[in-house]
C-alpha positions as CSV (number, residue, x, y, z in Angstrom):
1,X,-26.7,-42.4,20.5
2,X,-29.9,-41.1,21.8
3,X,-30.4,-36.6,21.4
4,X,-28.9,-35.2,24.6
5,X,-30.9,-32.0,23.3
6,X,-34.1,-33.2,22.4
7,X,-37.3,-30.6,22.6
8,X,-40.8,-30.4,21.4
9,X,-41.9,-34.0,20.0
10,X,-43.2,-35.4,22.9
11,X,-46.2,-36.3,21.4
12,X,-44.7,-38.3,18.8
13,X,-42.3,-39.8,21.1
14,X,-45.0,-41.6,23.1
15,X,-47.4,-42.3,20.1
16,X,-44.3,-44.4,18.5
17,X,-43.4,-46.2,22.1
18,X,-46.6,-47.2,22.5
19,X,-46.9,-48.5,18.5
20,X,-43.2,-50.4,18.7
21,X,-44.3,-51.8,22.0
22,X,-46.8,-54.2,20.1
23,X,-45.5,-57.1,17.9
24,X,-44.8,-56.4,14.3
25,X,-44.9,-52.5,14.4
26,X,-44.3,-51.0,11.2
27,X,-44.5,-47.6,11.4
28,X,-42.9,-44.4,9.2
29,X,-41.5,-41.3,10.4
30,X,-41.8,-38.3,7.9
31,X,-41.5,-34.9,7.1
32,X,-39.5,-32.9,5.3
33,X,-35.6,-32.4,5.4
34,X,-34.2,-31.0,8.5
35,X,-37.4,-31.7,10.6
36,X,-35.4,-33.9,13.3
37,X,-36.7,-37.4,11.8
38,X,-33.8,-39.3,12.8
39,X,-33.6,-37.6,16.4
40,X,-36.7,-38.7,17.0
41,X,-36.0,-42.5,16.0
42,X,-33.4,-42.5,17.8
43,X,-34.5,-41.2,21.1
44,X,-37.3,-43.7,20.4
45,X,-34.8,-46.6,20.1
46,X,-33.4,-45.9,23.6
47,X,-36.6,-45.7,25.4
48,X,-36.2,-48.4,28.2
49,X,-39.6,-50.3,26.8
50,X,-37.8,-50.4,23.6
51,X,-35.0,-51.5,24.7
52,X,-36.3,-54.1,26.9
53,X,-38.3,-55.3,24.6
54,X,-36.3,-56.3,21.8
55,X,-33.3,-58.4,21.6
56,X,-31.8,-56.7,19.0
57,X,-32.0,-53.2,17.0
58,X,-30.4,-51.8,13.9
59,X,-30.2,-48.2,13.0
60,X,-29.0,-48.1,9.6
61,X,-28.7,-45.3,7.0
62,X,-30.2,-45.6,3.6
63,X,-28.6,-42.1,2.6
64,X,-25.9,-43.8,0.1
65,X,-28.0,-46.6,-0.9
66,X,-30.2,-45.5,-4.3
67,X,-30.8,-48.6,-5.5
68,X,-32.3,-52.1,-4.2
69,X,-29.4,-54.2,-4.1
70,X,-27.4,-51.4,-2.8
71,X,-29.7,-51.1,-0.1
72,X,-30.1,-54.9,0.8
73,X,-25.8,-54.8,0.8
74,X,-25.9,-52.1,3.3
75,X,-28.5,-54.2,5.8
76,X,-26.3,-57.4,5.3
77,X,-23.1,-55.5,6.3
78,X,-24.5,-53.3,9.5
79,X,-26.5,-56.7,10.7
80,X,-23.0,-58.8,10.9
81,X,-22.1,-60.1,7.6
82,X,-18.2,-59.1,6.3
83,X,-19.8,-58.8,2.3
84,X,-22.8,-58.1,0.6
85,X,-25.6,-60.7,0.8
86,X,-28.1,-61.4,-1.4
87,X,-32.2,-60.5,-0.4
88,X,-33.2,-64.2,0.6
89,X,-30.0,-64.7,3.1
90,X,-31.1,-61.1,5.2
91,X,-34.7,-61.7,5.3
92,X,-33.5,-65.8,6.3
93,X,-31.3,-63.8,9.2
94,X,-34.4,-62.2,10.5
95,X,-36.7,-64.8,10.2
96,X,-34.7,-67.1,12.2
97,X,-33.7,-64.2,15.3
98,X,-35.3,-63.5,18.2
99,X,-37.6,-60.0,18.6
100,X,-36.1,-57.4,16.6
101,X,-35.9,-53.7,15.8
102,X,-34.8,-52.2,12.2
103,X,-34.9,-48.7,11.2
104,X,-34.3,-47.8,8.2
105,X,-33.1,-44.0,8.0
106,X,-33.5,-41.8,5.1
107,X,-35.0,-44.2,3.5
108,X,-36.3,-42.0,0.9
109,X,-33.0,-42.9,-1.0
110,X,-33.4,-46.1,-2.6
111,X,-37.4,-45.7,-2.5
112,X,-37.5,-42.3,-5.0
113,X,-36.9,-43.6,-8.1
114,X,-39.5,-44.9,-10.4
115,X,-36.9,-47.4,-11.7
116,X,-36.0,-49.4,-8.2
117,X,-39.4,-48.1,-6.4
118,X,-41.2,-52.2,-7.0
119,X,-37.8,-53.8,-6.1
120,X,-37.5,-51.9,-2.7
121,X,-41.1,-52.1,-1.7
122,X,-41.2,-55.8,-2.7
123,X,-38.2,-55.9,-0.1
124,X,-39.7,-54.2,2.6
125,X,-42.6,-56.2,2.3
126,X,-41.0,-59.6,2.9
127,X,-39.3,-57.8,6.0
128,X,-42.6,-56.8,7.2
129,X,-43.9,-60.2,6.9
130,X,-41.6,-61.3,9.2
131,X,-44.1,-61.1,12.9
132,X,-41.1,-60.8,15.4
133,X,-39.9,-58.0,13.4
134,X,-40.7,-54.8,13.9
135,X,-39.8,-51.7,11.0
136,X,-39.5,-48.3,11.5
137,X,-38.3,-45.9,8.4
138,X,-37.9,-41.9,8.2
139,X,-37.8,-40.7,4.7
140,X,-38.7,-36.8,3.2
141,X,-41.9,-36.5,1.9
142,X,-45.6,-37.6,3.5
143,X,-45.8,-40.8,1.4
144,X,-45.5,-44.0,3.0
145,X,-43.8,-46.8,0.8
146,X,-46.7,-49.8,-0.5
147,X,-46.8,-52.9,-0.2
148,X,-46.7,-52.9,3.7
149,X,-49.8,-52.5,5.9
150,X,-48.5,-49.5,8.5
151,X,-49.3,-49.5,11.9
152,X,-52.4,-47.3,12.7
153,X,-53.0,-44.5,13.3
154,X,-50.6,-43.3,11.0
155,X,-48.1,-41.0,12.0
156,X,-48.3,-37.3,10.7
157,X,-45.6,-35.9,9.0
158,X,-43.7,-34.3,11.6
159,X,-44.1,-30.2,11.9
160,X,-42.0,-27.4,12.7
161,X,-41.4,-27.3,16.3
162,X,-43.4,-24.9,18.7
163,X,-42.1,-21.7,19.7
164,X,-41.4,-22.9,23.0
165,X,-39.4,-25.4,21.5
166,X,-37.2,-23.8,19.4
167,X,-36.5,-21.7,21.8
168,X,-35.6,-23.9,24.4
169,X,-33.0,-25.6,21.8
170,X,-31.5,-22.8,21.1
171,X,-30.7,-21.7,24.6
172,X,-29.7,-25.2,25.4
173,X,-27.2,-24.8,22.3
174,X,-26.2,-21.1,22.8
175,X,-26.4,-20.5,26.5
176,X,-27.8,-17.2,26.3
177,X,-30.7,-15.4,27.9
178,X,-33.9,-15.0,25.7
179,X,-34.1,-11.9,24.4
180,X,-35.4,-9.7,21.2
181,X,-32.8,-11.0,19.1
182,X,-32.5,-14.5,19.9
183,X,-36.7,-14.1,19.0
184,X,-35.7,-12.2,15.8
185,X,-33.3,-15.4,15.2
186,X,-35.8,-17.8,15.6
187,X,-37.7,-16.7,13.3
188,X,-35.3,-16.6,10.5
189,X,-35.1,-20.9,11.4
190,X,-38.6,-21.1,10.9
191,X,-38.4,-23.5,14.0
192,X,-36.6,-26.4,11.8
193,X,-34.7,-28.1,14.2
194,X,-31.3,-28.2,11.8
195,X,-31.9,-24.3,11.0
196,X,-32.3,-23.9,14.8
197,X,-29.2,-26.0,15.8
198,X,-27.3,-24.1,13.3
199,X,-28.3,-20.8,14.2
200,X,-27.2,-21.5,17.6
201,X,-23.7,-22.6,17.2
202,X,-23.0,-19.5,15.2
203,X,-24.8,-17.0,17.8
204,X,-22.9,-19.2,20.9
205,X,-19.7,-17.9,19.2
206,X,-20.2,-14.8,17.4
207,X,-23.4,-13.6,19.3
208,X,-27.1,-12.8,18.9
209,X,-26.5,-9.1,17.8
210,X,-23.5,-10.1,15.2
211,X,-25.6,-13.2,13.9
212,X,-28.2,-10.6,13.0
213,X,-26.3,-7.9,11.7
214,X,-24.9,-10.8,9.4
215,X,-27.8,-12.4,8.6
216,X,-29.3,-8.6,7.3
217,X,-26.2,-8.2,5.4
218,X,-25.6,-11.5,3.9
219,X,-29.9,-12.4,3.1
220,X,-31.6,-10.0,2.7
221,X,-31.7,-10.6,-1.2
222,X,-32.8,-14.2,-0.3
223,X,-36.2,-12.6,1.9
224,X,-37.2,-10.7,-1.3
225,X,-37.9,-13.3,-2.8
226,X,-39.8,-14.7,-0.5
227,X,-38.9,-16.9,2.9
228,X,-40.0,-20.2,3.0
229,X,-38.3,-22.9,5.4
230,X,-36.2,-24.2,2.8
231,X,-34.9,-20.3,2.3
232,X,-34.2,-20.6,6.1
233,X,-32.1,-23.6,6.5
234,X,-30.0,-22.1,3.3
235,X,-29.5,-19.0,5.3
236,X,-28.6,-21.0,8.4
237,X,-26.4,-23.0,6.6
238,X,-24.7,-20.5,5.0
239,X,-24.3,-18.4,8.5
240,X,-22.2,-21.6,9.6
241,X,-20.4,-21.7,6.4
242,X,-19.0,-18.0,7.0
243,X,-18.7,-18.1,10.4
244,X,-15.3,-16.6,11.4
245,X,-14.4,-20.0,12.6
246,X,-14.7,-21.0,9.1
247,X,-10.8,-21.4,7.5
248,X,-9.9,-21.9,4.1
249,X,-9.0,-25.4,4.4
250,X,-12.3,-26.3,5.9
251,X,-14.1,-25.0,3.3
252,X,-12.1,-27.0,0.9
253,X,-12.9,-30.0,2.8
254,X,-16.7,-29.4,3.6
255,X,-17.1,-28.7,-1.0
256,X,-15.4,-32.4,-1.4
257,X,-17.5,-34.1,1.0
258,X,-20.6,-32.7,-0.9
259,X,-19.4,-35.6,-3.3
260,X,-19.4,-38.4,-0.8
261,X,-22.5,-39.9,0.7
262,X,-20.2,-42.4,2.3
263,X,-17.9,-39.7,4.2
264,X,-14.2,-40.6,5.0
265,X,-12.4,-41.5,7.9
266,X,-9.5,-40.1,9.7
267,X,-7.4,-42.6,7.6
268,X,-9.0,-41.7,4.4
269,X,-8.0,-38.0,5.2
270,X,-4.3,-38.8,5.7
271,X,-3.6,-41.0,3.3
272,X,-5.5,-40.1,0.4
273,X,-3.2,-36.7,-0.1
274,X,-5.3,-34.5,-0.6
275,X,-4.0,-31.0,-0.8
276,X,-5.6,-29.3,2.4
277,X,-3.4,-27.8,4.8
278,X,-3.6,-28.9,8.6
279,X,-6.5,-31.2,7.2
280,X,-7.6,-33.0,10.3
281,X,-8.0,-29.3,12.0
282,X,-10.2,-28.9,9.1
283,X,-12.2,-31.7,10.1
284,X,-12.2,-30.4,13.6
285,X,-13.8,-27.0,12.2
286,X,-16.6,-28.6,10.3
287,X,-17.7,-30.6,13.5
288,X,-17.3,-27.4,15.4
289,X,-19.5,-25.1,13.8
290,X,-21.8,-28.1,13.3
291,X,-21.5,-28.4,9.0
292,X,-20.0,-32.4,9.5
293,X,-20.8,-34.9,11.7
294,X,-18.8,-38.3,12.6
295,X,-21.7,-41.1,12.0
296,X,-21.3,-44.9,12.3
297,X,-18.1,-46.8,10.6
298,X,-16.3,-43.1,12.6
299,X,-16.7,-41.4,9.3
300,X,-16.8,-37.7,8.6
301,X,-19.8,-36.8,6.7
302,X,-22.4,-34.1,5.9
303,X,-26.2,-34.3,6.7
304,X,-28.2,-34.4,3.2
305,X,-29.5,-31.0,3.0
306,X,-25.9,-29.4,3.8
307,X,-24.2,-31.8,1.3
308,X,-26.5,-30.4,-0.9
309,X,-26.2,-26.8,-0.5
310,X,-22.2,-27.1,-0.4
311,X,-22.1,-28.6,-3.4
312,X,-24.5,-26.1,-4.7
313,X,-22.6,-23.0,-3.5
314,X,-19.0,-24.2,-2.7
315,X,-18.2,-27.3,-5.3
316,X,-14.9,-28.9,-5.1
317,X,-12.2,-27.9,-7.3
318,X,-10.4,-30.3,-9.9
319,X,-7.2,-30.2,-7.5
320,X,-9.3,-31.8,-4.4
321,X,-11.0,-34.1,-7.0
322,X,-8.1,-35.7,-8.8
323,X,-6.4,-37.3,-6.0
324,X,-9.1,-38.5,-4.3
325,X,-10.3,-40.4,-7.3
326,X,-7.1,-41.4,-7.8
327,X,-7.0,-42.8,-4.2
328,X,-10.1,-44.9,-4.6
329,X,-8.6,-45.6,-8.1
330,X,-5.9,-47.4,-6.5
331,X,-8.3,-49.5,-4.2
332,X,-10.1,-50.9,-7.0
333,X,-7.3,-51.5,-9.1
334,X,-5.7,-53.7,-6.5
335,X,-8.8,-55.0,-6.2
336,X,-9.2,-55.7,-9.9
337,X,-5.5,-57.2,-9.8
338,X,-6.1,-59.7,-7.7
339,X,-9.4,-60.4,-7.8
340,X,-9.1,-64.3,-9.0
341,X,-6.6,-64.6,-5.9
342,X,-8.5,-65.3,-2.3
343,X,-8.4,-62.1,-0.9
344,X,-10.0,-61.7,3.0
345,X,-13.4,-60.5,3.1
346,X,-12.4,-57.3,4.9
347,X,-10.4,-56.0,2.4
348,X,-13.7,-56.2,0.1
349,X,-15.7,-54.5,2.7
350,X,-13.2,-51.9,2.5
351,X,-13.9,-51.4,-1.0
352,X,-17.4,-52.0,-0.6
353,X,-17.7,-48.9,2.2
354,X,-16.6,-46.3,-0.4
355,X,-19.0,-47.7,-3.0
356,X,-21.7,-44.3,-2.9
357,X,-18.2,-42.1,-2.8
358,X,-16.7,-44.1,-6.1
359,X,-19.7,-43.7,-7.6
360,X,-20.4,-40.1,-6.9
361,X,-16.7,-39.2,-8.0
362,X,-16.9,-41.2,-11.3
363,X,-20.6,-39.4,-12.3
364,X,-19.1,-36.4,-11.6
365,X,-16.2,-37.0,-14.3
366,X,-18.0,-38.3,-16.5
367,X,-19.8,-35.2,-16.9
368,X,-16.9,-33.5,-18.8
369,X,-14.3,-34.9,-20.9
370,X,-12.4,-37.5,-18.5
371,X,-8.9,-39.3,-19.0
372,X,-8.8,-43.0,-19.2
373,X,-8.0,-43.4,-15.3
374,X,-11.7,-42.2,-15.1
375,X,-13.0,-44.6,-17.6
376,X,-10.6,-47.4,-15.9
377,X,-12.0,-47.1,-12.8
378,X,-15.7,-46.9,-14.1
379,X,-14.8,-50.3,-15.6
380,X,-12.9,-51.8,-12.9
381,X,-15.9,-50.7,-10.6
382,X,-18.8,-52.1,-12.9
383,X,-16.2,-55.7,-12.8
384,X,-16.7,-55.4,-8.9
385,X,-20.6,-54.7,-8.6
386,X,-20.8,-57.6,-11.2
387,X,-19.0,-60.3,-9.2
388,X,-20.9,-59.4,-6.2
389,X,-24.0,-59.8,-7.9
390,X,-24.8,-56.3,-7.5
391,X,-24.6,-54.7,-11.1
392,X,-24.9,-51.1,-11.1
393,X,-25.4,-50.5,-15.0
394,X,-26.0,-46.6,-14.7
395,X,-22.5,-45.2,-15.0
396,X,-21.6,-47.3,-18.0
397,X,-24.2,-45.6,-19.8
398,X,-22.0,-42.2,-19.0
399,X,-18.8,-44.4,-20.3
400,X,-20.2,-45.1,-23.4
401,X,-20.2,-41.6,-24.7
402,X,-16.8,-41.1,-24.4
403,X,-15.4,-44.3,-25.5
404,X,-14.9,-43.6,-29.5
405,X,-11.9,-41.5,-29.2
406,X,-10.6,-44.9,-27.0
407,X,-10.7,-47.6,-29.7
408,X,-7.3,-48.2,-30.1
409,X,-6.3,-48.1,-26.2
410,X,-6.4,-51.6,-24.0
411,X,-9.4,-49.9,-21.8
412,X,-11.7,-50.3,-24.9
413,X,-11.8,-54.1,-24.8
414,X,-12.4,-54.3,-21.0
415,X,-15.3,-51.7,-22.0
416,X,-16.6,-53.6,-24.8
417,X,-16.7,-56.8,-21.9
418,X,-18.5,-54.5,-19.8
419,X,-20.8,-53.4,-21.7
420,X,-22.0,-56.7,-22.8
421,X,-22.9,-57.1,-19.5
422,X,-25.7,-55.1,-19.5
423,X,-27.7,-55.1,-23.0
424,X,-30.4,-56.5,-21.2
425,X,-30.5,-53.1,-19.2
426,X,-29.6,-51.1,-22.2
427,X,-32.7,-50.9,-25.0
428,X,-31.3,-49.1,-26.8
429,X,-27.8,-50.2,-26.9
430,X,-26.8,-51.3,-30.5
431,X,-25.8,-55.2,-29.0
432,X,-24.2,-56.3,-32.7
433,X,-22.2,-53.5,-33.2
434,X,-20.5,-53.6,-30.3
435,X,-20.3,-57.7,-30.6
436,X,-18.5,-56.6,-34.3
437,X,-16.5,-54.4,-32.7
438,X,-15.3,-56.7,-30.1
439,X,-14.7,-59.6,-32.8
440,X,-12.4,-56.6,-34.7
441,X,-10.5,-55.9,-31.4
442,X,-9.8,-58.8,-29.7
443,X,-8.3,-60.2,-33.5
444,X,-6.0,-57.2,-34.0
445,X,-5.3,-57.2,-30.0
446,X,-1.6,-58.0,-28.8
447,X,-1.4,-61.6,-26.8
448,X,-1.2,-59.9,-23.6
449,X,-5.6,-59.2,-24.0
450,X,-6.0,-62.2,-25.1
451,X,-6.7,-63.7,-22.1
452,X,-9.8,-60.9,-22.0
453,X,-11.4,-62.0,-24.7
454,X,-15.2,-62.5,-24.0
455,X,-15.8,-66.9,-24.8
């Protein structure tokens, strides 16, 4: 939906109508975190020119997609297919609609690393040579991704907002009457639009006065150091996070969803059985005191830079952990049980939704000394990526440290299959050992495995 509380970009409001208004706009959106880059594209998106001139527009998130293919599944899904497609079939989609709009949020995820960086901008090239098409990304930074000749002029990075600005959000969010403190306040945001939005829930509840005392209290330490705007929206964050509003249970819940990129949804919450007391109250909290958010698929979640700081500051414990994994665990073993039956697309999808969240949970026990539920779902989940013709070789790399003390368990010949796979990803991967070892195992295996064995 378009910002109901929308200040101090007017500027770049009208400079991006006016570019999107023309055929084939391509045009970026950046800044750094918290600077109100996705406001802004989507207040653009509902401008009546916009939205009269295009037949259809897509506002999709690239915050869980960190690799190519990952990121051309998540376009296929949000522009109407039930599963992943491949590259050639979404650009084929675009090519053959009428005028269209696609932004691509946060799109600084897929395009960071060094590894996928080619792949992605090879991608968005061929949807920028599409001329009824018009692109518009946000991503951190002040780089724009190659291979794509942007609209000029080029869009500055976006800025801090103006005093007048900041000020006017906050009021809008607060209801209060400008005053010393609300300045003093203000200037703790550095006039980042999240930092001011945050600020102002807490002082709508607690006050200007008791925000401030609080803030003196609790970060001080953090202004000796010096204050910079990423030192502000930590404070702000953190003023949210022990706002008196703030309950045990939502605390819990706000640490595990610094693990999941996807978010989860009321169902997910339920049934998943996770130890939180009065759990959808917690959920209630977090949107409250503005920490989570419900975004598309009506899916809690946290913005990036607050997923970042919780899991800095307030990690999940193993007791939240466990039975989450063990939820998605289920999900891909039923999957995995059934995958040479015909099983509707939409229970794939469902699979597919949680993919960033499996992923996330599986790196982050891989990172210890895991059980062989971790390592089985690591395997079941690289089976899945494989037959969608998505292979995501990084977290078998984790599972091959800790498969030697596994060699006489059933998991290490699905492994061994596995990581077969991908030797072409893995230089250094000692490909006849492991083809020994596999010849070793599947001869010594009981019939039951048999059926496993690699032809």
């Amino acid at each position: 939906p378009s910002p109901q509380i929308f200040h101090g970009r007017e500027f770049e409001y009208k400079e991006l109508v006016n570019m999107l208004k023309e055929d084939g706009a391509r045009v970026a959106i950046l800044g750094p975190g918290g600077i109100g880059k996705t406001s802004l594209a989507a207040a653009v998106l509902h401008h009546p020119d916009i939205v009269a001139k295009y037949a259809q527009c897509y506002f999709i998130s690239c915050q869980s997609t960190p690799t190519c293919a990952e990121l051309v599944s998540n376009v296929s899904v949000h522009i109407g297919y039930e599963t992943p497609q491949k590259e050639k079939t979404v650009i084929q989609l675009f090519a053959h609609s009428g005028p269209s709009l696609l932004v691509l949020d946060n799109f600084e995820t897929p395009w960071e690393s060094s590894v996928s960086r080619s792949e992605v901008e090879s991608f968005l090239a061929h949807l920028a040579g599409i001329p009824h098409l018009s692109l518009m990304i946000t991503m951190r930074g002040a780089e724009r991704p190659g291979k794509v000749k942007w609209t000029r002029p080029f869009l500055g990075p976006l800025e801090p907002l103006t005093d007048s600005a900041a000020l006017q959000t906050f009021i809008d969010i607060a209801d209060v009457d400008p005053n010393s403190s609300v300045q003093q306040l203000l200037e703790l945001t550095g006039n980042i639009p999240l930092a001011v939005t945050l600020v102002a829930n807490v002082a709508a509840f607690e006050g200007c006065d008791n925000t401030l005392s609080r803030w003196s209290a609790e970060g001080t330490h953090l202004l000796s150091d010096g204050f910079d705007k990423k030192s502000s929206l930590d404070i702000s964050i953190m003023l949210s996070v022990s706002s008196s509003r703030m309950t045990d249970s939502a605390q819990e819940l706000l640490g595990l969803l610094s693990l999941l990129p996807d978010g989860l949804s009321d169902v997910d919450l339920v049934q998943s059985g996770l130890p939180i007391p009065d759990i959808l109250s917690a959920k209630a909290t977090l949107i409250r005191t503005s920490l989570a958010m419900v975004g598309n698929g009506k899916r809690l979640k946290l913005l990036a830079p607050i997923r970042e700081y919780a899991h800095n500051y307030h990690p999940p414990s193993d007791q939240l952990k466990i039975p989450l994994r063990m939820y998605f665990h289920r999900m891909l073993e039923l999957w995995h049980n059934f995958e040479n039956v015909h099983l509707s697309p939409r229970m794939l999808t469902q699979v597919w939704v949680h993919i960033a969240n499996i992923q996330s949970l599986l790196s982050d026990a891989l990172q210890t000394d895991p059980d062989v539920t971790v390592l089985q779902g690591a395997i079941y989940l690289d089976q899945l990526t494989h037959v969608t013709n998505y292979p995501s070789p990084s977290l078998m790399l984790s599972v091959v440290k800790h498969m030697a003390q596994w060699q006489m368990h059933p998991v290490y010949g699905q492994f061994l299959i596995s990581i077969m796979r991908h030797s072409r990803y893995f230089p250094t991967l000692d490909t006849e050992l492991h083809i020994s070892d596999g010849t070793k195992y599947f001869q010594n295996a009981p019939a039951s495995e048999q059926g496993n064995r690699p032809q």
